[in-house]
BAZA-149660 format. One record per residue (C-alpha): residue number from 1; residue in one letter; x negated, y negated, z negated. Coordinates in steps of 0.001 Angstrom, whole numbers, padded with zeros to 6 digits, always signed. Layout:
[node NUM,'a',[X,Y,Z]]
...
! end
This chain:
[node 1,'x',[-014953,+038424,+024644]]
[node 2,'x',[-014544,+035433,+027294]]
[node 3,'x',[-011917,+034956,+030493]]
[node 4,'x',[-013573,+036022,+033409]]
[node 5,'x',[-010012,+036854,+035931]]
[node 6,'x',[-006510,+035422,+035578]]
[node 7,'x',[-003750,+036343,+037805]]
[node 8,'x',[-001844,+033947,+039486]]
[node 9,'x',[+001601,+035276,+041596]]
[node 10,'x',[+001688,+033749,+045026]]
[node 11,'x',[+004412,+034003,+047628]]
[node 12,'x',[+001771,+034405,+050678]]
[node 13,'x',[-002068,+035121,+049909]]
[node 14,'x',[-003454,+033221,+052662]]
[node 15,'x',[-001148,+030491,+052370]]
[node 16,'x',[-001956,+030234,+048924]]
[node 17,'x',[-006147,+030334,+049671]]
[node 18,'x',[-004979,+027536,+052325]]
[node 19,'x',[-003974,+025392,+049666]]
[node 20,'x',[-005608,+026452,+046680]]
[node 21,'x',[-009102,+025508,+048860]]
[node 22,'x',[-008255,+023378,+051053]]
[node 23,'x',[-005802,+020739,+049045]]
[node 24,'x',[-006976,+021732,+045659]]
[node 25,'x',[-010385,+021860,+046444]]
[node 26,'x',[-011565,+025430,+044507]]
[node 27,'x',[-013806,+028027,+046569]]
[node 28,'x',[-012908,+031016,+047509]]
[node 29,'x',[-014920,+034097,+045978]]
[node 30,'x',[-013602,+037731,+046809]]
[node 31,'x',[-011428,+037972,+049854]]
[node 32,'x',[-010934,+041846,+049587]]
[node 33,'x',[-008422,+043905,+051715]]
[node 34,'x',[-006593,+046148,+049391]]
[node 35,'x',[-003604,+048010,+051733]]
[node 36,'x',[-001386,+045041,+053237]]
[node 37,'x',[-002763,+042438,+050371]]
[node 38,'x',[-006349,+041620,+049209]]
[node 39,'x',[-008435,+041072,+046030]]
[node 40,'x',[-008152,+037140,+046560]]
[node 41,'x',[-009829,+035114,+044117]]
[node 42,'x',[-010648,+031405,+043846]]
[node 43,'x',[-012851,+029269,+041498]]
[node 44,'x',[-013967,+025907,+040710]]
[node 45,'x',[-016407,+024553,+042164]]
[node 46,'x',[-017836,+022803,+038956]]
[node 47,'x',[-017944,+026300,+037433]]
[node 48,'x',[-018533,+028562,+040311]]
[node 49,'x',[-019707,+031272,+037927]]
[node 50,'x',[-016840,+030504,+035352]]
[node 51,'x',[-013492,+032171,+035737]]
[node 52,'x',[-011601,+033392,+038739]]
[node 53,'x',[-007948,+032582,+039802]]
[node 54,'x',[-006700,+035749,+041520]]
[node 55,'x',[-003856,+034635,+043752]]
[node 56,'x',[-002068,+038089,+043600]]
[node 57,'x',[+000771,+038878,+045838]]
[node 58,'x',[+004344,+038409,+044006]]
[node 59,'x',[+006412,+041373,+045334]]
[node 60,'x',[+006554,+043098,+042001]]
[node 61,'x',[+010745,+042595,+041406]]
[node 62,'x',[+009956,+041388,+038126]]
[node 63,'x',[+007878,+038313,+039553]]
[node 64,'x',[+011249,+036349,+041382]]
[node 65,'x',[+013276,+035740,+038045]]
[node 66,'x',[+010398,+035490,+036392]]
[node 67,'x',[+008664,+032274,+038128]]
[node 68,'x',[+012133,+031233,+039246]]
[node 69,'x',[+013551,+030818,+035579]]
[node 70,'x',[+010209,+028716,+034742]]
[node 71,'x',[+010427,+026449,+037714]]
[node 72,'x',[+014314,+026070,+036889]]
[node 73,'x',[+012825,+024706,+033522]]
[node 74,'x',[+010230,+023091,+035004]]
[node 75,'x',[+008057,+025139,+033225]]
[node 76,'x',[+004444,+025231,+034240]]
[node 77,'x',[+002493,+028745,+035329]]
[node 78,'x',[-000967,+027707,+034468]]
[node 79,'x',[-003059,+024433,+033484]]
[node 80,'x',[-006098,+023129,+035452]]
[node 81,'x',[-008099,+020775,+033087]]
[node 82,'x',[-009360,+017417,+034894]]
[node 83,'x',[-011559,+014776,+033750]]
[node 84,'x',[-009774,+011804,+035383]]
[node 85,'x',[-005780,+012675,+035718]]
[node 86,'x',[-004648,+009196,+036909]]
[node 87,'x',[-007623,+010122,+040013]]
[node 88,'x',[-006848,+013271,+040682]]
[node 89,'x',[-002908,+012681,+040465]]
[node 90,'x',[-004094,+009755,+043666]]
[node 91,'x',[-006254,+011833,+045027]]
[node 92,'x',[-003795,+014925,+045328]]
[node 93,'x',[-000603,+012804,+046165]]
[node 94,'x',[-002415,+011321,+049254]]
[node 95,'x',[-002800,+015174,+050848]]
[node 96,'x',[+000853,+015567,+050253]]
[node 97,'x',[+001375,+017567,+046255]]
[node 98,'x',[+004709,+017019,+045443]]
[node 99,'x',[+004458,+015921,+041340]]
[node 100,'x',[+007141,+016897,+039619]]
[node 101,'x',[+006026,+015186,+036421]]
[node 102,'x',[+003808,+012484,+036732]]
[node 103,'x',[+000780,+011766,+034594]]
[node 104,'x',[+002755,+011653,+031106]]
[node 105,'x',[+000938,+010894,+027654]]
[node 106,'x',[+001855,+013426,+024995]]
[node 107,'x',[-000104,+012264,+022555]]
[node 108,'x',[-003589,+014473,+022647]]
[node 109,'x',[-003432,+014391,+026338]]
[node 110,'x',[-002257,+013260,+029444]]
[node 111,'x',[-000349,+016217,+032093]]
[node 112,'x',[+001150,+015822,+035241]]
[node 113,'x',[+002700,+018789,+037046]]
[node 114,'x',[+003007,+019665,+040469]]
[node 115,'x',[+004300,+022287,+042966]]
[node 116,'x',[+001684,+024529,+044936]]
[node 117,'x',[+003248,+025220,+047143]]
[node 118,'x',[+003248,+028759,+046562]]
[node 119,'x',[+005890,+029200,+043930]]
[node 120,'x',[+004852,+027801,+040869]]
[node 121,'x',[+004356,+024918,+039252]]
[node 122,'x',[+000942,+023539,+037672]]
[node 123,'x',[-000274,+021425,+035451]]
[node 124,'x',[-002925,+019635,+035509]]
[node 125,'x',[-004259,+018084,+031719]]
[node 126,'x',[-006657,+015681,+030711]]
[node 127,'x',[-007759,+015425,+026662]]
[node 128,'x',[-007824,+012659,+025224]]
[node 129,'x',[-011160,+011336,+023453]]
[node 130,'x',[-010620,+012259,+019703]]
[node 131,'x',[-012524,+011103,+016885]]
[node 132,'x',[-014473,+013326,+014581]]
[node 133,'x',[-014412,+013812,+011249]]
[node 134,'x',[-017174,+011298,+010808]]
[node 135,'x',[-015052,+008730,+013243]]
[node 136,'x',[-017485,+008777,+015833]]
[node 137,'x',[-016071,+009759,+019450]]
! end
């Protein structure tokens, strides 16, 4: 069993592909009209055959409290790993992310968080090099 699909509610699909592309960088794989909303997925582009981010349309009633009471916590929706967080935090601030959280040690890794802009918030994480048993890294 792997994770080929996630969901991930967004406020407006094509907003959402706008930034999710476009800021974030992924690439767009299934854009799929489906009544007034589409089968709208996204993946990385250093895994284009890993798993997809569907950006699925939040007007189920139970999505509002839902991602509200999570961003009222400050709460993140998903986790994007990244292999240089201090970069990427840069890299993202200068096209306009709003961070939330800046890139904070917590002891096995390094997060930030930001807003996308689309109703959640997201975290991006970076592991920290461990040392095996052996004490090699």
């Amino acid at each position: 069993m792997k994770i080929a699909l996630t969901s991930l509610f967004v406020d407006d699909q094509r907003a959402a592909l706008a930034f999710y592309t476009g800021v974030l960088g992924f690439t767009k794989r299934h854009d799929i009209p489906l009544g007034d909303d589409f089968w709208l997925t996204v993946v990385s582009p250093e895994s284009p055959d890993g798993p997809e981010l569907l950006l699925e349309p939040s007007g189920h009633p139970a999505v509002k409290p839902y991602r509200d009471a999570l961003v009222e916590d400050g709460i993140p929706l998903a986790q994007f790993a990244v292999e240089d967080i201090e970069a990427e935090h840069a890299k993202l601030t200068r096209k306009g992310v709003v961070f939330t959280q800046p890139p904070t040690h917590i002891g096995t890794a390094v997060v930030a968080v930001f807003d996308d802009t689309c109703g959640n918030l997201i975290q991006l994480i970076e592991m920290n090099r461990v040392e095996n048993h052996a004490g090699v890294r």
